[in-house]
N, C-alpha and C positions, 0 to 999 in steps of 0.2 A: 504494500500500500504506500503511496505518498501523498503527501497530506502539505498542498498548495497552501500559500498564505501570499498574498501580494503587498498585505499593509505593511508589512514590519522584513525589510533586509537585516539580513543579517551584519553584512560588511559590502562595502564596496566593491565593484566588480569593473574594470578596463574597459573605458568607451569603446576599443579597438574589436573589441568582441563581437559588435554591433554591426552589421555592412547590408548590403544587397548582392544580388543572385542574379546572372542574366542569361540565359541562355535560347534559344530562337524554337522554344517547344510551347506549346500550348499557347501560340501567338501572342510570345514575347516579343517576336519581332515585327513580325508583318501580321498586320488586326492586331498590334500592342503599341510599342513604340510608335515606330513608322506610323505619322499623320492622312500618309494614302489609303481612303478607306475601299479601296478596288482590290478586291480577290483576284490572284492570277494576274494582276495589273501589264504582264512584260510579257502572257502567252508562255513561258518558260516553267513550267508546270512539272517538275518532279518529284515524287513521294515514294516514302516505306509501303511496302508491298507486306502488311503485317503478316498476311497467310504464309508466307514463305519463310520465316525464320529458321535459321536451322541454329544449331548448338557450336559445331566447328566449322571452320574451313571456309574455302569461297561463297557456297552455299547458305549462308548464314546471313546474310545483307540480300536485301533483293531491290531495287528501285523500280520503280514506272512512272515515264515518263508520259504525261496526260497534260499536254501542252492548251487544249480548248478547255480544259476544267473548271468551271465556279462560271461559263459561259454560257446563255444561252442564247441562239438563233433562232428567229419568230420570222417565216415568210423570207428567210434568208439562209445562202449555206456560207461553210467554215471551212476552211483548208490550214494546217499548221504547216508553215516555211521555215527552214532554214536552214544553214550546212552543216548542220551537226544536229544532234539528239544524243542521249544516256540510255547508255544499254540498260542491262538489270544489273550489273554491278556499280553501275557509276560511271565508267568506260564511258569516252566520247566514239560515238558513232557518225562518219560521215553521209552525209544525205544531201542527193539532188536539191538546187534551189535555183528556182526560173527568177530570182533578181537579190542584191546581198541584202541583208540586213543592218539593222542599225549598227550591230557591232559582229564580233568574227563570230560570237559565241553564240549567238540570240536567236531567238527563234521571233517570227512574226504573225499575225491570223492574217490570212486573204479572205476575203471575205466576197464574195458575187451574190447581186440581188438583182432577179429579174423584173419584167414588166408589175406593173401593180396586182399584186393577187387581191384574188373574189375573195378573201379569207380576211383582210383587212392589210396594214401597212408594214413594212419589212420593218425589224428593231433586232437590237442585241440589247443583252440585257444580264448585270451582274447583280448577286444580291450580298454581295459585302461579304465581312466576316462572323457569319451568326455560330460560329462553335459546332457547327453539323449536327450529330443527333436527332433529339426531337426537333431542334431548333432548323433542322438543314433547309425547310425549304419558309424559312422568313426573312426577308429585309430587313438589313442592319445597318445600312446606312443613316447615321444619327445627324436628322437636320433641325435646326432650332431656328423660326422664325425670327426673321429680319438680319439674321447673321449672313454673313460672306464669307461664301464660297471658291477656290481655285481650282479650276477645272484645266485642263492639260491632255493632250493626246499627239501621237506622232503620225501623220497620216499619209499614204502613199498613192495617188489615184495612178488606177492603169488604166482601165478603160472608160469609157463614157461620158455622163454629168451625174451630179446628185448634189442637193443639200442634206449635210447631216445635223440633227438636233442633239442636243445635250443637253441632259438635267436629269433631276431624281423625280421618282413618282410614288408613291403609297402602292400597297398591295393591292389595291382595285386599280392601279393605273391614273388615278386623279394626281396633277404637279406638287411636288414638295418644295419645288425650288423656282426659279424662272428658270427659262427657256438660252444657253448661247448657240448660233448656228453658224455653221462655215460650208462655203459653195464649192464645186471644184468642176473643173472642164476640162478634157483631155482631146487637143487635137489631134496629138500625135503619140505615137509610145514615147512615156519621158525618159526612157535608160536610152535613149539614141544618141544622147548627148553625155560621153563618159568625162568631159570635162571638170572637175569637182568644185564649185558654187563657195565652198568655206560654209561660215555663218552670218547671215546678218538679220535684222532686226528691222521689219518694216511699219513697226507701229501702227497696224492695221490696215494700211492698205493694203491693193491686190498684189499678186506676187506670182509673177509669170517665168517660168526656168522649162528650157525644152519641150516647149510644145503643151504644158498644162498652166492653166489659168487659176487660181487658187486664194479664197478672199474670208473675211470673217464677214458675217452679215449682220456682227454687231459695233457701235462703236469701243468698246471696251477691249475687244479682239485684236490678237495681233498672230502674224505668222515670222513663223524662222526658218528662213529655207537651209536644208541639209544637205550631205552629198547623197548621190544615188537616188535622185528622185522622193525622198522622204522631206514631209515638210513637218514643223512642229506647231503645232496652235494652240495658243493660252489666251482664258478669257475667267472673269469671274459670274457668279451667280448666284441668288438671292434666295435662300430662306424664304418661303408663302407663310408654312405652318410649321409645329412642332409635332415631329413624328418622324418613325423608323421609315426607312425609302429604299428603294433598287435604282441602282444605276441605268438610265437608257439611254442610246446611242436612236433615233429613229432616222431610215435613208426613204429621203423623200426623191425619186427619179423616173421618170417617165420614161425612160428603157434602161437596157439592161445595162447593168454598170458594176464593176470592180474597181478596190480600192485594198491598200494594205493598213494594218492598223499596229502598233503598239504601242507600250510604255503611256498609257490611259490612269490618269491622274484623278483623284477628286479629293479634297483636302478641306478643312478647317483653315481656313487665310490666315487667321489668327495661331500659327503654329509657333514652337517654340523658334526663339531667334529672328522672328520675321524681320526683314528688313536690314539682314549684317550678311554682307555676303559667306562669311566660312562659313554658312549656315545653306547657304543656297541646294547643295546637295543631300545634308544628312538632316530632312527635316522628322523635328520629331513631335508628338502631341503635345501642346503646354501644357493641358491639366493633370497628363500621367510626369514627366518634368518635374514641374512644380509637387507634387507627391512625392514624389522621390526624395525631391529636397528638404521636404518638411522633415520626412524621418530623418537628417540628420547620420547619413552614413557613414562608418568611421572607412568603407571599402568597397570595393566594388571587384564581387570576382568573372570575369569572362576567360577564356570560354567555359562550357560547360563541358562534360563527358564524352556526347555525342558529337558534338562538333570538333572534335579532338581526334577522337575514332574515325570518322568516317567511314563513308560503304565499301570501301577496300583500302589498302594501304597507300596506294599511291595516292588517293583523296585526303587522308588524312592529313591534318596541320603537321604530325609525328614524321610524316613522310616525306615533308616540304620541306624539315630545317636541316640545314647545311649539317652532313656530320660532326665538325669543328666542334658544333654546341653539344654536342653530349657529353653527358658526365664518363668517363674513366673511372671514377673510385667505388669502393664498396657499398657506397652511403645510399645507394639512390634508392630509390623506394618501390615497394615489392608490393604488386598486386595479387591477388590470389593465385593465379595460375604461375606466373614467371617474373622474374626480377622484370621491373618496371620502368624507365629511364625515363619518362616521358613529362613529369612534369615540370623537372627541372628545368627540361630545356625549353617547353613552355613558358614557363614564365622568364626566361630569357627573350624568346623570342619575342613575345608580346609587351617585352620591357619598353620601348621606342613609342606604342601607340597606348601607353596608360600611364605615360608621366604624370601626370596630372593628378592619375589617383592614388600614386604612390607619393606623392610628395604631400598629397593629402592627410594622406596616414602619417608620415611622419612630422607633419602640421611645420614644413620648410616656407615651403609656398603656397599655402591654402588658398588665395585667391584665385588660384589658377582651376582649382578645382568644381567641375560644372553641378556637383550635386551637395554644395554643401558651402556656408561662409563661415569664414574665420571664428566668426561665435559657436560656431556649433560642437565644438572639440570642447569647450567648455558647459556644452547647455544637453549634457546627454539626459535624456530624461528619467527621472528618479522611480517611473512607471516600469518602465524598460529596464533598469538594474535590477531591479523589484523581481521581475518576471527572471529574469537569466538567474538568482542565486533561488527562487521561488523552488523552480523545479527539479532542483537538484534534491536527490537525497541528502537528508542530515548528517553524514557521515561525509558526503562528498567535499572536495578542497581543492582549489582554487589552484 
């Protein structure tokens, strides 16, 4: 038996005991952090294959690779592209692709939508991240009235015209959000012109590169022409009501028309960092952020287990670090099955990208530290000591 008391410590117990956990499972990362609330958001779609576990050996990890997943096509089809895919161990697998993607490794949706079907209007459509289970087939996209929205998508027209809509809608399909729309005209194939455009910034107007025609059909709208025919469009949009929503894409075109689509955005404006550029890339939610900070973490440990392991060894982080960094001595630490070397050099390796919360800890440079201010090495809370010497048995020592 043990026999909790929270009111009464015994003795004091080191802030440093006290930290946070991060690792990318039960959407820590993507539907956690990460302020993009689009499922599948890049078409790059790989998961555990749970049926397939085995005990040893290659057999024992399985992936599948399900690049259209958390997508659905209404009066429209779906083709996943690109030069590569994951076998079932993790293994890149080369594959046919009738034009490149955004980057070497990426996969894209083509997406083709014929003449207007008798059925109603072509849409794709994503329902966020609802935790699967019972919850798999509910809208999770969280919109709150009169707030602003960033909306984001990279678009590639090959064939035809169409305007496409964006915004979130309720489970009956009624708007959660306004409406931003972008035009697109294809006079010619635009991979005819293999000259590469750079990036620039045409602050909404139209944007003409190799034979397509490509516009926002809102003021707010801007486009970014890319190389290879990919163009990017960002616009923001408005909170109606307060309620859970699905993400829809609707193609409005009077024949038939193809277009490539990825890296489909939709965010909270208001994310952590807005407005500092080193933030431009790693945006993260401000209210999970700010949580974080309130606790007061004396640490922060990344990676976790999994991500360490990986689905074969060559995946693994263990498999990426330069031999150099392993330990030589006896000391290194033994996991059940065989001597273990692996954290060490872990935390070696990941020394470079967690100064911040190592200096944290040892309270050098706490300013620098994104989850915690200089007071807070002092302000641990007396609740929290409370609880860490609570549960110890009586016997137990520090």
């Amino acid at each position: 038996m043990v026999r909790i008391s929270v009111g009464s410590p015994t003795h004091h117990t080191s802030g440093r005991l006290y930290g946070v956990f991060f690792e990318d499972i039960n959407h820590g990362a993507d539907g956690g952090l990460n302020a993009n609330m689009v499922n599948n958001y890049s078409f790059d779609g790989v998961y555990l294959d749970h049926h397939t576990w085995r005990m040893a050996g290659a057999e024992r990890w399985r992936t599948q690779a399900d690049s259209l997943r958390f997508w659905d096509f209404i009066n429209c089809s779906a083709a996943s592209l690109g030069s590569e895919i994951r076998g079932i161990h993790g293994q890149r697998v080369t594959t046919d692709c009738p034009a490149p993607p955004i980057h070497a490794h990426s996969r894209y949706a083509r997406i083709t939508s014929d003449v207007p079907s008798e059925t109603g209007p072509a849409y794709l459509e994503n329902l966020g991240y609802n935790g699967g289970g019972d919850n798999g087939g509910e809208p999770a996209f969280s919109i709150v009235a009169d707030h602003t929205y960033s909306v984001s998508l990279a678009v590639r027209p090959v064939h035809g015209r169409a305007e496409l809509s964006v915004g979130v809608v309720d489970r009956y399909g009624l708007p959660l959000t306004s409406i931003t729309r972008l035009s697109y005209i294809v006079d010619s194939d635009p991979l005819d012109d293999t000259e590469e455009t750079g990036l620039r910034q045409d602050d909404g107007a139209d944007a003409q590169d190799s034979g397509v025609s490509i516009s926002p059909d809102s003021s707010d709208g801007a486009i970014v022409i890319g190389r290879d025919g990919w163009y990017r469009f960002n616009a923001d949009v408005t909170g109606l009501n307060t309620d859970y929503g699905k993400l829809r894409i609707t193609i409005d075109a009077g024949e038939r028309t193809t277009f490539d689509l990825d890296l489909v955005q939709f965010m909270d404006a208001d994310y952590w960092g807005a407005g500092d550029p080193k933030w431009r890339y790693g945006k993260l939610r401000r209210d999970l952020v700010e949580t974080i900070q309130a606790l007061h973490p004396a640490f922060l440990r990344f990676p976790g287990g999994c991500i360490v392991e990986g689905v074969r060894p060559a995946m693994s982080i263990a498999g990426r670090i330069p031999s150099a960094l392993w330990p030589r001595d006896a000391n290194s630490i033994r996991c059940g099955r065989s001597r273990c070397r692996m954290v060490p050099a872990i935390r070696r390796a990941i020394r470079s990208v967690s100064t911040n919360i190592s200096a944290c800890a040892r309270t050098s440079r706490p300013s620098r530290c994104l989850l915690c201010s200089p007071a807070s090495h002092a302000s641990r809370p007396a609740e929290i000591r409370a609880t860490w010497i609570s549960i110890r048995p009586p016997s137990a020592t520090m």
